[in-house]
C-alpha positions as CSV (number, residue, x, y, z in Angstrom):
1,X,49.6,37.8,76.5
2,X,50.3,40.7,78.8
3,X,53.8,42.3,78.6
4,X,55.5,42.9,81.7
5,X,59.1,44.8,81.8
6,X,61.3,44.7,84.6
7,X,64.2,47.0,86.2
8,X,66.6,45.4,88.6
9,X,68.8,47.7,90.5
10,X,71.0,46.8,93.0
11,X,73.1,43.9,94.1
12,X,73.2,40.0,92.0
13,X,71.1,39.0,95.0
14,X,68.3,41.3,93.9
15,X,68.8,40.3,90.4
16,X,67.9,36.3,91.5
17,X,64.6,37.6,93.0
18,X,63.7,39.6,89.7
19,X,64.7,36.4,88.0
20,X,62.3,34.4,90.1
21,X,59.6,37.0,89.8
22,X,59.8,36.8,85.8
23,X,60.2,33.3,86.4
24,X,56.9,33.3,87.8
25,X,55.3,35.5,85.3
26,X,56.3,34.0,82.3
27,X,55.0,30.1,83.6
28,X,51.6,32.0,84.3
29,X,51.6,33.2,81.1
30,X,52.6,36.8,80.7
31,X,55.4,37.9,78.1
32,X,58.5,39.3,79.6
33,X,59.8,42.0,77.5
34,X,63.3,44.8,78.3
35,X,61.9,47.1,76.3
36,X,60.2,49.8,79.0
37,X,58.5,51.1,75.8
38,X,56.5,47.7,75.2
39,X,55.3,46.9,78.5
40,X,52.0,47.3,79.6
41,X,53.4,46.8,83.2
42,X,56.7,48.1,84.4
43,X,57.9,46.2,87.5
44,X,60.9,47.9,89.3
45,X,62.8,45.6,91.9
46,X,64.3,48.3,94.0
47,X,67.5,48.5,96.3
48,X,67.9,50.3,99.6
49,X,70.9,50.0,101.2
50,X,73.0,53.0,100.9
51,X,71.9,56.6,100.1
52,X,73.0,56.7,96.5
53,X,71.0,52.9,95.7
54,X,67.8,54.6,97.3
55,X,68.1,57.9,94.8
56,X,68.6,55.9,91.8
57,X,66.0,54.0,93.1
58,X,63.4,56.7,93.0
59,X,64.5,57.8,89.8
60,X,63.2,54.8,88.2
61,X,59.9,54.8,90.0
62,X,59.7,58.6,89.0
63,X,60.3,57.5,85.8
64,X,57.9,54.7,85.3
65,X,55.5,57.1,86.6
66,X,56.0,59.4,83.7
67,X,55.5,56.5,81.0
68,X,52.0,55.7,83.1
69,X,51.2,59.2,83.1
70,X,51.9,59.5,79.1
71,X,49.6,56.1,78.8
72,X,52.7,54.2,77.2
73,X,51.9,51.8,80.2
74,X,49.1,51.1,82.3
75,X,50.6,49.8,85.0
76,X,53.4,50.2,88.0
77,X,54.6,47.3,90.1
78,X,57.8,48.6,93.0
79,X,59.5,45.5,94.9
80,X,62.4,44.8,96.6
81,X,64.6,46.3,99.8
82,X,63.2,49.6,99.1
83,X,59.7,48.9,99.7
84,X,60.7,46.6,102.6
85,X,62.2,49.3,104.4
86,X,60.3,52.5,103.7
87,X,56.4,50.8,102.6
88,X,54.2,53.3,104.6
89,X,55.9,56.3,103.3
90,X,56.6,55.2,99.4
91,X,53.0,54.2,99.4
92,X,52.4,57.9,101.1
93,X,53.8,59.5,98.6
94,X,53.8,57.9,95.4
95,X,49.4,56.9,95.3
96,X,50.5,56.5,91.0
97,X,52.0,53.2,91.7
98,X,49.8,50.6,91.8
99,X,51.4,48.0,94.2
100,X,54.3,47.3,96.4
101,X,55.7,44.2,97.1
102,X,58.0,44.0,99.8
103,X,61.0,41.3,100.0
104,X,59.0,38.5,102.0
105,X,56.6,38.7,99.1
106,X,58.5,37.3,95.6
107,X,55.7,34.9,95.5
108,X,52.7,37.6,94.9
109,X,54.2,39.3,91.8
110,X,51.1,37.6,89.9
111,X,49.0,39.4,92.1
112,X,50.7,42.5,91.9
113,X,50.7,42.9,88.2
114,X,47.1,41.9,87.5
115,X,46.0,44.0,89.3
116,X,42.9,42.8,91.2
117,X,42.0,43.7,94.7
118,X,45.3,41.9,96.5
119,X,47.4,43.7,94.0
120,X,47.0,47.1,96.0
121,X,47.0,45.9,99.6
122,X,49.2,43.1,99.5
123,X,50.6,42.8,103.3
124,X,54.2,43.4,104.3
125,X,55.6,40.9,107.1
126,X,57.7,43.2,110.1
127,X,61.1,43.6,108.6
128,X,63.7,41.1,110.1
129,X,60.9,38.4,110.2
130,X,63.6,35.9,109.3
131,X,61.4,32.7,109.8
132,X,59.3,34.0,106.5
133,X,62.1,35.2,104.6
134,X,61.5,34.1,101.1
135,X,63.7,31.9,99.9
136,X,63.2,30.2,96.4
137,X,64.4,26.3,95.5
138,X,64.9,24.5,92.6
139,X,61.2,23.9,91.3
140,X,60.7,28.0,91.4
141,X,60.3,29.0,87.8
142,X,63.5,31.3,87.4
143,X,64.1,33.5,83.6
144,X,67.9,34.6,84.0
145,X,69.0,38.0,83.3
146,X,72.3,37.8,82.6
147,X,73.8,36.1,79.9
148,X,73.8,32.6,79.4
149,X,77.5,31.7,80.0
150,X,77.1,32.7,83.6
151,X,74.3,32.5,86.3
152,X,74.1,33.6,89.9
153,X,72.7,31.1,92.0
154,X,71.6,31.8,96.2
155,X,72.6,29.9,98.6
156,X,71.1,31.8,101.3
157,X,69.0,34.9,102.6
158,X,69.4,37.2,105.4
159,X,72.1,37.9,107.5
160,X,72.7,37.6,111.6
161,X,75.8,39.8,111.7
162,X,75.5,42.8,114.0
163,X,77.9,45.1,111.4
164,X,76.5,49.0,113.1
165,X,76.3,50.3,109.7
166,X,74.6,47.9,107.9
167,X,70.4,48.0,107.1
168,X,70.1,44.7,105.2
169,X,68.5,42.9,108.4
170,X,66.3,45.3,108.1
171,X,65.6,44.6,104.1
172,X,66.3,41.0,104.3
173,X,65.5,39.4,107.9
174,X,67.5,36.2,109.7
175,X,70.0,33.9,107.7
176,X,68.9,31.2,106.3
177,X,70.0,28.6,104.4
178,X,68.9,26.6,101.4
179,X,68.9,23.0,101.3
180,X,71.8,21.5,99.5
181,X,70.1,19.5,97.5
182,X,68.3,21.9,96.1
183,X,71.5,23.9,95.4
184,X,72.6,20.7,93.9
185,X,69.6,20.6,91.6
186,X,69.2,24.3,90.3
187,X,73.0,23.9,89.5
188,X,72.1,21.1,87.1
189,X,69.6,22.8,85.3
190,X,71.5,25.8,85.0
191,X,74.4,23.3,83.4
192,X,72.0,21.9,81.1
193,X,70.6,25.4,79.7
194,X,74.3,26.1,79.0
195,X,75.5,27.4,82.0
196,X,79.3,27.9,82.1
197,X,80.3,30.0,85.6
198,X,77.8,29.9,88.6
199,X,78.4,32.1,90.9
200,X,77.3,31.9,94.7
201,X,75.9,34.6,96.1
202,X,74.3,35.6,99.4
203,X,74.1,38.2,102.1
204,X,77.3,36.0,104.0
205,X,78.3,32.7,102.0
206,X,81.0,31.9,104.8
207,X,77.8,30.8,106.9
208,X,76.1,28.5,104.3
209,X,75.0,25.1,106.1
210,X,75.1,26.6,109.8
211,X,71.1,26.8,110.4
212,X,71.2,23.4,109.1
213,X,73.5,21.7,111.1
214,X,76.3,21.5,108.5
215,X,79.9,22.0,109.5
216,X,81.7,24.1,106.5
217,X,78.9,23.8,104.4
218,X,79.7,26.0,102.1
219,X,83.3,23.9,101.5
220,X,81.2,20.6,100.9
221,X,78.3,22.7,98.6
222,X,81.6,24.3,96.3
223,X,83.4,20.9,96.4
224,X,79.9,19.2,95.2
225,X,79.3,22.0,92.5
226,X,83.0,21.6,91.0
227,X,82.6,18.1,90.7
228,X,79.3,18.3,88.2
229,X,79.7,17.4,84.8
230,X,79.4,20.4,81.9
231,X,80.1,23.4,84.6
232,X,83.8,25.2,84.1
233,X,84.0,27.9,87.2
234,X,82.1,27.9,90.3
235,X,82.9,31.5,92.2
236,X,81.8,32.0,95.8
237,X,81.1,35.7,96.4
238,X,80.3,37.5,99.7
239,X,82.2,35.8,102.4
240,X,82.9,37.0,106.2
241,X,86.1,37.4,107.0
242,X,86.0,35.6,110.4
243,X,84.4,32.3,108.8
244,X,86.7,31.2,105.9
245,X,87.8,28.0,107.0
246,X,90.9,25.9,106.5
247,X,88.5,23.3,104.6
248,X,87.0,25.9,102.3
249,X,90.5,27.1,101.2
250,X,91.3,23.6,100.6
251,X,88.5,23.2,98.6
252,X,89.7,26.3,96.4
253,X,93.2,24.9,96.0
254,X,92.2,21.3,95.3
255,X,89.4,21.8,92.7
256,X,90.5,22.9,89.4
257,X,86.8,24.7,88.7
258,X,86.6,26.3,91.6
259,X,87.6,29.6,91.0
260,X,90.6,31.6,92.9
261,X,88.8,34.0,93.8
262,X,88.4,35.4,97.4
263,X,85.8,38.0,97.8
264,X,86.1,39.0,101.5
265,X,84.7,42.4,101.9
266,X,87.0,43.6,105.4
267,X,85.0,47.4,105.6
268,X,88.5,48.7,107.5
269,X,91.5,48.2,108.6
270,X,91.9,50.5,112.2
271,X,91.1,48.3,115.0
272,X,89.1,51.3,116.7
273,X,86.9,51.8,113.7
274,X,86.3,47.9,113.2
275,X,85.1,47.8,116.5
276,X,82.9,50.5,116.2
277,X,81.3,48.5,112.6
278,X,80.6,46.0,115.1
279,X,82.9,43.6,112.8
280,X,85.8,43.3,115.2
281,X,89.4,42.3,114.3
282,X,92.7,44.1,114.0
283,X,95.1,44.7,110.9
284,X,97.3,42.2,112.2
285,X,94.6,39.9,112.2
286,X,93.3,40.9,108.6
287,X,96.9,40.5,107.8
288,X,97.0,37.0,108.7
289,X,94.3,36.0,107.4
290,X,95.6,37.4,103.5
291,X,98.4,35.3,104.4
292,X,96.7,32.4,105.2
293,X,94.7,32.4,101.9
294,X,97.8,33.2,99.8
295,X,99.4,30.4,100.8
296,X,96.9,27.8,101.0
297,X,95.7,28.9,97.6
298,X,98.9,29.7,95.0
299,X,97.9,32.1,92.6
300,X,94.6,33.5,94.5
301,X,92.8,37.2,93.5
302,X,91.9,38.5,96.4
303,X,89.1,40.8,96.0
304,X,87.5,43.3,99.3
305,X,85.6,46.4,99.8
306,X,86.3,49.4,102.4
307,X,83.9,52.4,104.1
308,X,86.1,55.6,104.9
309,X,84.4,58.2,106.9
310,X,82.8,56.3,109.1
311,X,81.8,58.4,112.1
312,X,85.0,59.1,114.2
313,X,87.3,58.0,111.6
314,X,90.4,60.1,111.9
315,X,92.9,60.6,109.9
316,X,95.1,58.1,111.7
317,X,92.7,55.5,111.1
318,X,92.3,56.1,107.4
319,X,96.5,56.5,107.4
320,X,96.5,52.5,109.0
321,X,93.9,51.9,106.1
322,X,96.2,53.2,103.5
323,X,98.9,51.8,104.7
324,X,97.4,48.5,105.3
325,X,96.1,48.2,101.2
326,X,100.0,49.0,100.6
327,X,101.0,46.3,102.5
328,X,98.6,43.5,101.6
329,X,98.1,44.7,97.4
330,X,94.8,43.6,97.1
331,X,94.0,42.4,93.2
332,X,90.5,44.3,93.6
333,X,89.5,46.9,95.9
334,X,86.1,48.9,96.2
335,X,86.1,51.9,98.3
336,X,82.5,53.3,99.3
337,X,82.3,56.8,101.0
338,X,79.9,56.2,104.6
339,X,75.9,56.3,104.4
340,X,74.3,57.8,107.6
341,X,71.1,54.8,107.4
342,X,68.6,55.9,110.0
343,X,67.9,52.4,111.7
344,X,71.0,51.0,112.2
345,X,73.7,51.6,115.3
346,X,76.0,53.8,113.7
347,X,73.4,56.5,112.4
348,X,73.3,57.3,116.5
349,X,77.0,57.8,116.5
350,X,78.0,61.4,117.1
351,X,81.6,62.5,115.7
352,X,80.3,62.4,111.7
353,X,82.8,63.0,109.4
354,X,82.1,65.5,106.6
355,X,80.9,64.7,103.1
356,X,84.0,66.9,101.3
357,X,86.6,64.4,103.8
358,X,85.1,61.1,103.2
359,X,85.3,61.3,99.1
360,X,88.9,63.3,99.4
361,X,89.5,59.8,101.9
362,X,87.9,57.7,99.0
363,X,89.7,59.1,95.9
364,X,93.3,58.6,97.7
365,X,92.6,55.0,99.0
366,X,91.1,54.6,94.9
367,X,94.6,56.1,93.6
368,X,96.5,54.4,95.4
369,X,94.8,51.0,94.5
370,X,95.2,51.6,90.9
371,X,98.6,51.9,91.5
372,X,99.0,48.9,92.8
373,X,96.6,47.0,90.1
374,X,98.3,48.8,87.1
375,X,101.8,47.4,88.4
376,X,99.8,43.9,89.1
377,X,98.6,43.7,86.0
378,X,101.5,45.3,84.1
379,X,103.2,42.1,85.6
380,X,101.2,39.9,83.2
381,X,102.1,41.1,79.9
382,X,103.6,38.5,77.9
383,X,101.5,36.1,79.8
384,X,99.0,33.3,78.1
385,X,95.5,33.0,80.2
386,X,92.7,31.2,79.7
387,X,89.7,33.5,79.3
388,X,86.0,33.0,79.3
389,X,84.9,34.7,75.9
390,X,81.7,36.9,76.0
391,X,81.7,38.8,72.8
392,X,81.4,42.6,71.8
393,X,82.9,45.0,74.4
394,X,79.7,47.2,76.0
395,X,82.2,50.3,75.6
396,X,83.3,49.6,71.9
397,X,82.4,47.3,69.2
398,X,86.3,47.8,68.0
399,X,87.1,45.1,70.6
400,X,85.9,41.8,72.0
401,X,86.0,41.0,75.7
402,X,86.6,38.3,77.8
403,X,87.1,37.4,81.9
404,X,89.6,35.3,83.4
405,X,88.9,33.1,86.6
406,X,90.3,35.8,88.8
407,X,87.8,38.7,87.5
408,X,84.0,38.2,88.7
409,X,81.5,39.9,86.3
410,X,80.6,43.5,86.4
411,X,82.3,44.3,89.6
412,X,86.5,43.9,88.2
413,X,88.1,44.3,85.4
414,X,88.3,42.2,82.1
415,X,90.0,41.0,79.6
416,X,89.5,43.2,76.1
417,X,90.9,41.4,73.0
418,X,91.6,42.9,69.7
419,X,93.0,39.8,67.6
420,X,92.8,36.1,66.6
421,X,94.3,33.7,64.7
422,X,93.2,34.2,61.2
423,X,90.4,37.3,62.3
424,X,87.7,33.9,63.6
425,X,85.2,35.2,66.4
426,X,84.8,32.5,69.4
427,X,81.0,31.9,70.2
428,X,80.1,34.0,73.1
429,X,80.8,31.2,76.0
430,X,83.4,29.7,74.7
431,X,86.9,29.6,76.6
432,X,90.0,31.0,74.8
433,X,94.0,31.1,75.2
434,X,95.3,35.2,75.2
435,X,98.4,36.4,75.3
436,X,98.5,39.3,77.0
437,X,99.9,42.5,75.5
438,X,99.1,45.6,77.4
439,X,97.7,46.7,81.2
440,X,96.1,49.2,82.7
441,X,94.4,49.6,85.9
442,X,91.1,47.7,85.7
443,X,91.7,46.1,82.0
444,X,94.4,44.5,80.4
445,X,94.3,43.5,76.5
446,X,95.4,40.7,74.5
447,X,95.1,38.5,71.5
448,X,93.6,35.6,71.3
449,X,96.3,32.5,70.2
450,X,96.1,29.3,68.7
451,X,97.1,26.1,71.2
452,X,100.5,25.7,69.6
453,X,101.4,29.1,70.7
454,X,99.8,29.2,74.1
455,X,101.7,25.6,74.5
456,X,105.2,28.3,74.0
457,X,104.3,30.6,76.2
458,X,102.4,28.8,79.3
């Protein structure tokens, strides 16, 4: 058996197609293995949508290349957004790697890694081909990545939306849709592997059903996914602020495992700059819309992500910005400095604003949103939640960890525990009562407590 290793950079999107590529792999016969060391192939599934992704990116290529060049493996395979966008020139300047697979081609990773004629001039489909997007189903062979309490699972690929600064049509093609049966069906079988949290992911969830005639699909898909037997949360990530329904927030409010979550990255808050993204919308309107969710859905996190220094940004625009994340108190915020991507509207725009402003714009808007968190969570102390236990912390093995249903993996905060009744370890997976006991900004920490005294202090 031939061992293949993969890297997966990037987004949980990217992560489902390096799941379906070892997927593939593994039913044909070939060993999937994390060490880099081991592999005889290294297989690195690339992202390419901001400046920073690209780099890191590289690096890894660079890097595989070295282990090739040592002989510690014979063989490297780069897929992904990367390749989609920038083919011609990676293949230019990188002749040590021995295939590229673009995103339309998931399905040739075979090919790629054995290495016979169509593994060095497999074709790449124009980028924004959105009619042969690939798009897996249920019966794709998928190996999961992340641990086995939680699963990502895409609903769709692509993305229509005309956002100026934004290259994933570019990566990634036309929206489209997968069936809802077969949403229905890989849920299932993620259930029955053990599968407690499944998480919906695409490039805009809010659309999910439109290219197949659905009206608020994706409120019937999460209302049919919190209704199956043996799953606990269901969290919809990725939505557009100008499609989250009335129906889908009922959904949230009504379902007990649907999580109450919001993830609704907004970009920015000045009218004039929102119109420039191409996204639209006022504060006021943004405003209304927090409002709407909040009281729809009692006790929602709402989670979004900004751009500052967006060309022509001034500092009246970033001031509205500020002000508006003092206003609303967002429960999660990520702040993400401009990338000037050739391709897309905005890298025409003239007016750029200056590397040293955007990340002095970045690290305020970041201060004062862990302000606001720290008070948020500081709020909570004394508090009994029910947390999703995941075992060791990454960043000590002094303390355990754990998420509640308001913190989505990797991206926010968790929940670090550092007692339990009697010194007993939950199995990774399981769900637990903590009390809550101290904050900080991102984290907060607690002790996990027997049903009697969550009972006294629910």
């Amino acid at each position: 058996m031939k061992k293949v290793g993969f890297i997966s950079l990037g987004c949980p999107k990217n992560l489902v197609d390096s799941e379906v590529m070892m997927g593939q792999l593994r039913a044909s016969g070939y060993e999937i293995t994390s060490d880099a060391e081991q592999a005889e192939t290294l297989v690195i599934n690339t992202c390419g949508f901001i400046e920073e992704a690209k780099k890191e990116s590289i690096e890894a290529i660079l890097d595989a290349i070295r282990l090739k060049s040592e002989g510690r493996c014979r063989r490297v395979v780069v897929a992904g957004c990367l390749v989609e966008r920038y083919r011609a020139e990676l293949a230019a300047e990188l002749p040590e790697v021995d295939a590229f697979i673009g995103t339309d081609q998931v399905r040739d990773i075979i090919a790629a890694c054995r290495g016979d004629a169509s593994g060095r001039s497999l074709p790449v489909l124009p980028s924004g081909n959105g009619s042969t997007t690939y798009l897996y189903d249920d019966a794709t062979p998928r190996l999961l990545a992340t641990p086995k309490h939680f699963a990502y699972i895409k609903i769709a690929e692509g993305c229509d939306r005309p956002c100026s600064f934004c290259a994933i049509p570019l990566m990634r093609g036309r929206f489209r849709s997968r069936r809802f049966g077969s949403v229905l069906n890989e849920a299932e079988k993620l259930i029955e592997q053990g599968v407690k949290e499944l998480i919906l992911v695409a490039q805009d969830s809010s659309r999910y059903g439109e290219d197949l005639g659905m009206r608020d699909g994706l409120a019937q898909l999460l209302r049919a996914l919190a209704r199956l037997d043996g799953v606990e949360w269901v969290r919809v990530m990725y939505a557009y602020p100008t499609h989250v329904s009335e129906r889908f927030l009922d959904v949230m409010a009504e379902e007990s495992k649907a999580v109450k979550y919001l993830d609704l990255p907004l970009q920015h808050a000045s009218a004039r700059v929102l119109k420039s993204m191409r996204r639209g919308g006022t504060r006021r309107s943004l405003e209304r819309l927090i409002e709407r969710a909040r009281r729809r859905v009692p006790g929602i996190a709402i989670r979004t992500t900004f751009i500052v220094g967006f060309p022509g940004e001034t500092e009246d625009d970033f001031n509205e910005l500020l002000g508006f994340i003092r206003d609303v108190e967002f429960d999660r915020v990520g702040v993400f400095t401009y990338s000037d991507e050739e391709g897309t509207p905005a890298h025409l725009l003239s007016d750029k604003v200056d590397a040293r402003t955007a990340e002095q714009r970045r690290a305020r808007l970041m201060r004062e949103q862990e302000r606001i968190s720290r008070r948020k969570n500081r709020a909570r102390i004394g508090s009994v939640v029910r947390v999703l236990f995941e075992g060791v912390s990454p960043e000590t093995n002094l303390l355990w960890q754990g998420r509640m249903e308001t913190q989505a993996p990797e991206i926010d905060g968790c929940v670090l525990i550092n007692d339990a009744p009697g010194g007993c370890q939950p199995q990774v997976g399981d769900f637990v009562q903590v009390r809550i006991t101290q904050a900080h900004a991102h984290d907060l920490v607690g002790a996990i407590v027997s049903r009697e005294e969550a009972g006294e202090g629910a």
